[in-house]
C-alpha positions in Angstrom: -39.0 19.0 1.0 -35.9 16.5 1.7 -34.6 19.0 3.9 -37.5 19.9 5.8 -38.0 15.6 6.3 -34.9 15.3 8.0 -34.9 18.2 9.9 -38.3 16.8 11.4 -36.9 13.9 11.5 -33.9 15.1 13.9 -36.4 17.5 15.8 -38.6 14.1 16.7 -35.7 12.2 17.4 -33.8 14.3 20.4 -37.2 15.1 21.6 -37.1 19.3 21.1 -37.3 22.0 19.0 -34.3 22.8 16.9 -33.3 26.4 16.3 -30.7 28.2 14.9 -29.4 26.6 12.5 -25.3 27.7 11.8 -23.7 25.9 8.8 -20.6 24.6 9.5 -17.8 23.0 7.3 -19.2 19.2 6.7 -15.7 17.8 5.1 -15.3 16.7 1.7 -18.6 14.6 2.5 -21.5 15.6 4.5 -23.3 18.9 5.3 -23.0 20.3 8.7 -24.6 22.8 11.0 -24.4 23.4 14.8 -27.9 24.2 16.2 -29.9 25.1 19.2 -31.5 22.3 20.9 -34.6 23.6 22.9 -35.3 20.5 25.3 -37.6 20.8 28.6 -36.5 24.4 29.3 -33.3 23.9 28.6 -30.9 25.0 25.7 -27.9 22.7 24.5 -25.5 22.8 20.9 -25.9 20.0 18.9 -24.0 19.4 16.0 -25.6 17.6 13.0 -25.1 16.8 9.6 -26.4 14.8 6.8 -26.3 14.1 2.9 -27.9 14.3 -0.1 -26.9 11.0 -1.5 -24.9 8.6 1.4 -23.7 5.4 0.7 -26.2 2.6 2.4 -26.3 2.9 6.0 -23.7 5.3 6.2 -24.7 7.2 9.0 -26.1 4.3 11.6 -22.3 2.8 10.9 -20.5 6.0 11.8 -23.0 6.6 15.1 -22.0 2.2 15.6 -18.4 3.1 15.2 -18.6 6.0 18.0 -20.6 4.4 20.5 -17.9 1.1 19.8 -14.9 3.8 20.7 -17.1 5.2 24.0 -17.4 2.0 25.3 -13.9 1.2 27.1 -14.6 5.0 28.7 -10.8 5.7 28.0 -11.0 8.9 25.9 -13.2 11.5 25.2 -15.8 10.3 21.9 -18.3 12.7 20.3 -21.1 11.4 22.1 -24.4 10.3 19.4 -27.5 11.9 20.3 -29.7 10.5 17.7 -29.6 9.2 14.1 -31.0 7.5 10.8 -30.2 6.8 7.5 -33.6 7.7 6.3 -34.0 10.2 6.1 -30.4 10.7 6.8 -29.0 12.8 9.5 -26.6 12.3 12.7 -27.2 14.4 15.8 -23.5 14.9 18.0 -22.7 16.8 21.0 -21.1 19.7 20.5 -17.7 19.8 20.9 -16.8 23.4 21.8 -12.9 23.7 19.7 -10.5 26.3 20.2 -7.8 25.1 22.5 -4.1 24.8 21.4 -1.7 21.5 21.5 0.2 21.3 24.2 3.1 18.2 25.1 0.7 17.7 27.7 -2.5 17.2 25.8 -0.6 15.3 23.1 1.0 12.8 25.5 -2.6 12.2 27.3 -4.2 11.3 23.8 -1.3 9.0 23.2 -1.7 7.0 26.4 -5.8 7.0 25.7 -5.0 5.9 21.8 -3.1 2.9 23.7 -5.6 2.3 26.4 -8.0 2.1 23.6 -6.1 -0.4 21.2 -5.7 -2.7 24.0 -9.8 -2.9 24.9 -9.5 -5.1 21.9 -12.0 -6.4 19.4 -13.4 -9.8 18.2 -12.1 -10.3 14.8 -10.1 -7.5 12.2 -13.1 -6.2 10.4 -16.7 -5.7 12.0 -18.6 -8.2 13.3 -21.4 -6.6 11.6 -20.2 -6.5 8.4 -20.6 -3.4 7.3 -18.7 -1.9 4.4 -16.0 1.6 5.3 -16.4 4.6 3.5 -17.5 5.8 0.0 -15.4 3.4 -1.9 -17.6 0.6 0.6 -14.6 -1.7 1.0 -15.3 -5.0 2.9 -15.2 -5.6 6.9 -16.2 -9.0 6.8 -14.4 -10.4 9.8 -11.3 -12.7 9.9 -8.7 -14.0 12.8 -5.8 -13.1 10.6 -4.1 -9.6 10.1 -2.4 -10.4 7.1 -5.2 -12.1 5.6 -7.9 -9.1 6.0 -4.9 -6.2 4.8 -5.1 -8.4 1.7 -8.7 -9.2 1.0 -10.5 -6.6 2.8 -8.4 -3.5 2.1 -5.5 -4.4 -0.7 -6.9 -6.1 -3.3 -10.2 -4.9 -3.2 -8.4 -0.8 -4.0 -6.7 -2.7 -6.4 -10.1 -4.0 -8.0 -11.4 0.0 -8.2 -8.3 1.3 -9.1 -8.3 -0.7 -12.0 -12.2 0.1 -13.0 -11.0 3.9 -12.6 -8.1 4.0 -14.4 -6.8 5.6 -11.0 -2.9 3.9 -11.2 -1.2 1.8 -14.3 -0.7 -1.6 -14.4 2.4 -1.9 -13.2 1.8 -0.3 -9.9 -1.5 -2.4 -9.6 0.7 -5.3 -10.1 3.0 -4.4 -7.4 0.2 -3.8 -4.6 -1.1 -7.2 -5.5 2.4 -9.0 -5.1 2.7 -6.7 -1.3 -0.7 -8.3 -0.6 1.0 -11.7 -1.4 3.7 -11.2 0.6 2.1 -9.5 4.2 3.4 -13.3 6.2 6.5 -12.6 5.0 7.1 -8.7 5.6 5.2 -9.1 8.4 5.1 -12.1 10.0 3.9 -13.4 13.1 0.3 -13.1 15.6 -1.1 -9.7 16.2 -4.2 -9.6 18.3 -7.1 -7.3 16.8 -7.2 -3.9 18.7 -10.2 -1.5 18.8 -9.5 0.9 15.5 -10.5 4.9 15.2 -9.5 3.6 11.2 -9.3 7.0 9.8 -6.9 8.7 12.7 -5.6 11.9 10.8 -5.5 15.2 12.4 -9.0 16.2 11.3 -10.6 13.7 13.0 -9.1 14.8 16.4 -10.4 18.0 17.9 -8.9 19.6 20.8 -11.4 21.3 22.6 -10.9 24.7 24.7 -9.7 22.8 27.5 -7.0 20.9 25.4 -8.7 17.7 25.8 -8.4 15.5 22.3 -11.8 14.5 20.9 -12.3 11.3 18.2 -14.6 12.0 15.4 -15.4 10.7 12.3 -14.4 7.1 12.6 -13.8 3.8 10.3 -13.7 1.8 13.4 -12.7 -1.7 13.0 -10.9 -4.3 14.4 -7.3 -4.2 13.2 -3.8 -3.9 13.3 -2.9 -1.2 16.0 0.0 0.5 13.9 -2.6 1.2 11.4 -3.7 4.2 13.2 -0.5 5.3 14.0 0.3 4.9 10.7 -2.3 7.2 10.0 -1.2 9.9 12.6 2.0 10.4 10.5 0.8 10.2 7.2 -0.5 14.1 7.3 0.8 14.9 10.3 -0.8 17.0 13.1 -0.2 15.1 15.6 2.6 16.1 18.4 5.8 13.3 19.1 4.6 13.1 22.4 1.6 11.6 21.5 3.6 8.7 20.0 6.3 8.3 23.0 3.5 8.4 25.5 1.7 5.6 23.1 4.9 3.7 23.5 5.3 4.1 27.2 1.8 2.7 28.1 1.8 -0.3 24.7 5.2 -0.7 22.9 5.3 -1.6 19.2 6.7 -5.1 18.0 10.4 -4.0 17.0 10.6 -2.9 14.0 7.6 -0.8 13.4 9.4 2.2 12.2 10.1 -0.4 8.6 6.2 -1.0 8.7 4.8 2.6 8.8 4.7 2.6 5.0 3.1 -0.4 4.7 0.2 0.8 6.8 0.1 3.9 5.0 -0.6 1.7 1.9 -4.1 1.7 1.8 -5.0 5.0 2.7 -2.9 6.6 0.2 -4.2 4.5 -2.5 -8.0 6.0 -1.5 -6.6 9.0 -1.7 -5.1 7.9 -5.3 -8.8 7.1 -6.4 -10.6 10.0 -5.3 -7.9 12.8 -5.7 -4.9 11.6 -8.2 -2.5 14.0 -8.2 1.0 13.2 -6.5 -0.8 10.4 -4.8 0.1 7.9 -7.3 3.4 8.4 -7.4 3.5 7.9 -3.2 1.7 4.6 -3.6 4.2 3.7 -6.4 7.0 4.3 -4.2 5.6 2.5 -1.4 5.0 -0.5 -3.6 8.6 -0.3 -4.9 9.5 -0.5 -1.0 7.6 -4.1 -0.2 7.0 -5.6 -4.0 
């Protein structure tokens, strides 16, 4: 009966019948399917997906967060065709994947990755306040990067850590003495730039053009080595991607010493919902900045 409500629900909502329903991999997360979209004669593939149990408003913040990166017009976005969180579904364009990375592609996605940072945002954070991701950590907004790497991402993961028993006291210790410290390992003014959030390599397709797609975004205003930071983390991404990044926006000097630091965060999620060698990365990183 749930399934058969949002299904409706996403039929009503794009305005046409919806057949053929293909499930698809959804990530560690959602359900997916591509589907048939029979609208005023016309057929079209839609991607949608949806979950048993999302976190509040989950998918109206991710359809926000993509229209946010469509705006500036400077790289190609999954494009939201229609949404709700209840009952909860998001309707996507389908993006048609199959072509291979070329130094070409790479370098055009790194010069749109820089276009993109520099359309800005208001604050670090989101103006409208809404949490990021299953672990809901805060976005309230603020005027200071080191001031919302310490309250909004740090020390909150350091908060649930601690209530899941996810990394010992010691290394909880040491994350909260890096948050104490972000002035002075990185100090100075950086202006807020407009975030993907969550830039690993599964969040980029390459369609069968070569032509890099974002999906699946924690947008945010923030620090713009954060998603590079990212890029490397898991790899996936091509070094021309990152020279062509520089070419167009160059890093402060002395980025390369700050990669770990941004990689911080996301490895402690990962720490919390995974374990494994996870801990020990973030307890290395720590030892780096504590």
């Amino acid at each position: 009966m749930v399934q058969e409500q949002w299904r409706e629900a996403a039929s009503t909502a794009l305005g046409g019948s919806l057949d053929h329903w293909q499930g698809i991999g959804g990530g560690d997360f959602a359900s997916a399917w591509t589907v048939v979209l029979q609208l005023n004669g016309k057929e079209r593939t839609v991607f949608v997906k949806t979950h048993a149990n999302p976190p509040p408003r989950h998918f109206t913040t991710e359809a926000n967060g993509l229209r946010w990166l469509a705006e500036p017009e400077v790289m190609p976005v999954a494009e939201v065709l229609a949404v709700s969180d209840d009952p909860p579904f998001l309707a996507l364009g389908f993006i048609e994947e199959g072509g291979r990375r070329s130094a070409a592609g790479e370098a055009a996605f790194g010069r749109a990755l820089a276009h993109l940072h520099a359309s800005g945002a208001p604050a670090f954070g989101r103006e409208v306040r809404r949490s990021t991701g299953s672990l809901g950590l805060p976005n309230d907004p603020l005027d200071n990067w080191q001031a919302f790497y310490a309250e909004r991402r740090l020390l909150p993961l350091v908060r649930i850590a601690a209530e899941r028993r996810a990394l010992p006291p010691p290394v909880l210790a040491g994350i909260e003495a890096v948050a104490g410290k972000l002035t002075d390992i990185v100090p100075g003014d950086e202006t807020p730039a407009r975030l993907h959030g969550d830039l690993w390599a599964g969040n980029r397709l390459v369609d069968i053009e070569g032509r890099s797609w974002l999906i699946d975004p924690a947008a945010h205003g923030g620090h713009r080595e954060f998603d590079l930071a990212m890029m490397r983390l898991f790899g996936g991404f091509g070094e021309e991607a990152f020279a062509a990044y520089h070419e167009v926006n160059p890093l402060e000097p002395g980025w390369q010493s700050r990669v770990d630091l941004h990689q911080l965060a996301p490895l402690i999620v990962h720490a919390i919902k995974f374990g494994g060698h996870y801990g020990a990365e973030v307890a290395r990183v720590v030892d780096r900045y504590a």
